[in-house]
C-alpha positions as CSV (number, residue, x, y, z in Angstrom):
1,X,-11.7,14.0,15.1
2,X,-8.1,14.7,14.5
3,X,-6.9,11.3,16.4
4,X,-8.6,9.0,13.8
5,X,-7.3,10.6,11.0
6,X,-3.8,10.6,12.6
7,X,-3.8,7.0,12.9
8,X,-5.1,6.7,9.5
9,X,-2.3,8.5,8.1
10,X,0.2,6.2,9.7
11,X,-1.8,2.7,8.9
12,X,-2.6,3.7,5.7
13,X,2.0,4.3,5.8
14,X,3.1,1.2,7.5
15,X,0.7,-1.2,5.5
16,X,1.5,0.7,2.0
17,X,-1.8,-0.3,0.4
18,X,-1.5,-4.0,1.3
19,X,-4.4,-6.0,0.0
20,X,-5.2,-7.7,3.1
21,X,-5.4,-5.0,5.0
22,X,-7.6,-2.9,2.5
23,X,-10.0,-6.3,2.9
24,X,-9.6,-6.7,6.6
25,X,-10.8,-2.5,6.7
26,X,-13.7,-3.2,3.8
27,X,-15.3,-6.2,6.3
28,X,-15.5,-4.4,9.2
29,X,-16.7,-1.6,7.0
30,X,-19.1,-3.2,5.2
31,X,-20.2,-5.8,8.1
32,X,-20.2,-3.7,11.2
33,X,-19.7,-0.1,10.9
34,X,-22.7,0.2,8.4
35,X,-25.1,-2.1,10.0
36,X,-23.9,-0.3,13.2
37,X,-24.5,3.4,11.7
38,X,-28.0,1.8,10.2
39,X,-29.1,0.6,13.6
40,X,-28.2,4.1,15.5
41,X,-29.9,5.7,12.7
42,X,-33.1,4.4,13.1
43,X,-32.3,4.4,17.0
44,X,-31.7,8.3,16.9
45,X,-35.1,9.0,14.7
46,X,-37.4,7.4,17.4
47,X,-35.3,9.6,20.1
48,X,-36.0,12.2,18.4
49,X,-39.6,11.4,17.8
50,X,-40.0,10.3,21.4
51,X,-38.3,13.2,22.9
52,X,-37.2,15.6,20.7
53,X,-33.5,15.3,22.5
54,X,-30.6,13.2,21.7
55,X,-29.0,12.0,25.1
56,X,-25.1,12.2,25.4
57,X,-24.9,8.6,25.0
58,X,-26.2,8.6,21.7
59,X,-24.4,11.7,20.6
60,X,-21.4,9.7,22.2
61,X,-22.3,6.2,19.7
62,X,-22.8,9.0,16.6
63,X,-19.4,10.6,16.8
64,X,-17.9,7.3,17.4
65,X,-19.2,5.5,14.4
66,X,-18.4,9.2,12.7
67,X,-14.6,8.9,14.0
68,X,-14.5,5.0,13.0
69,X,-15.5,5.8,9.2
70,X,-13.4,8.6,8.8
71,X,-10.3,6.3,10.2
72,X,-11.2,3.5,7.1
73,X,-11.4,6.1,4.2
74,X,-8.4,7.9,5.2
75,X,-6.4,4.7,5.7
76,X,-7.8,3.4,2.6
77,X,-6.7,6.5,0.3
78,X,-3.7,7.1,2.3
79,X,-2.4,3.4,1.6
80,X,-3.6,3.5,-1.9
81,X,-1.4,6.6,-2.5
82,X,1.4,5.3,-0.9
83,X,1.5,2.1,-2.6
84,X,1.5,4.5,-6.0
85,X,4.5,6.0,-4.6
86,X,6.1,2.8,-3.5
87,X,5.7,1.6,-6.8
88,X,7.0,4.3,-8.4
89,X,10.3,4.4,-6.0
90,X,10.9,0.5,-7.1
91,X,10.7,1.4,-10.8
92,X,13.0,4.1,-10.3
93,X,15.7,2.5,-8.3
94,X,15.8,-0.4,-10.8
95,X,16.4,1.8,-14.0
96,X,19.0,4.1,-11.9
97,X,20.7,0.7,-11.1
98,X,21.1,-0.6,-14.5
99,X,23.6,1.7,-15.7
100,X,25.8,0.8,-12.0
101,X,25.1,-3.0,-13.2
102,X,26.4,-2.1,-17.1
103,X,29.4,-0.9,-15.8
104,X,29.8,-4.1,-13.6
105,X,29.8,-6.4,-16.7
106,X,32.5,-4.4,-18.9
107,X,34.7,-3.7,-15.7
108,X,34.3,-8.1,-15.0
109,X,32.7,-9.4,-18.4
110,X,29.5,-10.9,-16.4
111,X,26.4,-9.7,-14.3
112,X,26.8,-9.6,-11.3
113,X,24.8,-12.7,-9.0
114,X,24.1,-10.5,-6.8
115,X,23.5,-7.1,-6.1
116,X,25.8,-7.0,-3.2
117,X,28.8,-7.4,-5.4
118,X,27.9,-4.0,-6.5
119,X,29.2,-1.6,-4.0
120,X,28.0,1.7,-5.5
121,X,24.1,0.5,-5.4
122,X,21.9,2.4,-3.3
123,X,20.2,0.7,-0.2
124,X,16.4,-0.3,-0.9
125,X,14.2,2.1,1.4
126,X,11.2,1.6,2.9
127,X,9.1,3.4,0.5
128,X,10.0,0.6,-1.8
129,X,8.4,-2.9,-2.5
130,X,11.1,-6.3,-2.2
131,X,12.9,-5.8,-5.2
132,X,14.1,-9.3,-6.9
133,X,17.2,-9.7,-8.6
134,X,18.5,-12.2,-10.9
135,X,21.7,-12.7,-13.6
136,X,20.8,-14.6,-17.0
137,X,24.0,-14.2,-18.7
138,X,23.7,-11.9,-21.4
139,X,20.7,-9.9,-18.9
140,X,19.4,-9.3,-15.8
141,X,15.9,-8.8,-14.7
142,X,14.1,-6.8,-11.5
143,X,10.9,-8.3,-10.7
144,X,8.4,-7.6,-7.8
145,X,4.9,-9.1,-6.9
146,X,1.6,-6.8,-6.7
147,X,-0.7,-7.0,-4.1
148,X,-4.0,-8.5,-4.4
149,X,-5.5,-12.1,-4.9
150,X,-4.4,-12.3,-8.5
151,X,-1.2,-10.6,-8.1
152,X,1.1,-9.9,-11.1
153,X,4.8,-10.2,-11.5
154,X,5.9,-7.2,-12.6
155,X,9.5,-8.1,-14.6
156,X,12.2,-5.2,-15.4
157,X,14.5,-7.0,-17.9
158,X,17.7,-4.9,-19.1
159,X,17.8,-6.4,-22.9
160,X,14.4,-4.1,-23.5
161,X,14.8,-1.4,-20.7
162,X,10.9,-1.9,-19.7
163,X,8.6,-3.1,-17.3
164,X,6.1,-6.3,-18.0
165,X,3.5,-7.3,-16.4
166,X,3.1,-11.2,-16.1
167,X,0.0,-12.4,-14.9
């Protein structure tokens, strides 16, 4: 039992809550491990009926479609949780960067174009979504996409020091 949840735990990591991944576990969730655990069901109540015993094989099915389930709920919360912290890691790294970027523009009057003429900026880390940056002059912005069929831009911008959601 420990070997699904294992796996779990590092899906649920590598795909950091990604939305086609979440839908990819919901289908075969919804249109073969239930229908499968429905079928074995019924399957093990006539056994039972019939015999009063539950052969190895079917014991063997059960724990299966017992392992298989407990695989998509732990990948599903563990990728929902980690896309929280993944979020929260982006919006932190963008508001500790600002003051780096502020200290850019009085040092050489402008924003930088890009982030690599900053040298002091922290490298992204995994635990982080792509991180968009862009120079309009007078500010800069950070923006990143959510996941999900009607994703959102999410949009740092320096001039208000907060986060906005465009749709």
């Amino acid at each position: 039992m420990l070997i699904p949840v294992i796996i779990g735990v590092i899906l649920g990591i590598l795909f950091r809550g990604n939305f086609s991944y979440e839908m990819l576990l919901l289908g075969v969730a919804i249109y073969a491990l239930i229908p499968a655990t429905l079928v074995v069901l019924i399957w093990l109540i006539v056994r039972l009926k019939e015999t009063g015993k539950i052969s190895p094989n079917l014991r063997a099915i059960v724990a299966g479609l017992v392992m298989s389930g407990v695989f998509i709920v732990v990948s599903l919360k563990v990728g929902k949780e980690t896309q929280k912290v993944v979020i929260k890691n982006t919006r932190a790294y963008a508001i500790k960067v600002t003051p780096l970027l502020r200290d850019y523009r009085e040092k050489n009057g402008r924003y930088p174009e890009t982030l690599k003429e900053v040298e002091e900026l922290l490298p992204l880390n995994f635990l982080m979504k792509s991180l968009n940056y862009s120079n309009h002059g007078d500010f800069f912005q950070f923006s990143y996409w959510t996941d999900g069929i009607m994703s959102d831009e999410c949009v740092f911008e320096s001039q208000t020091q907060s986060w906005l959601i465009r749709s």
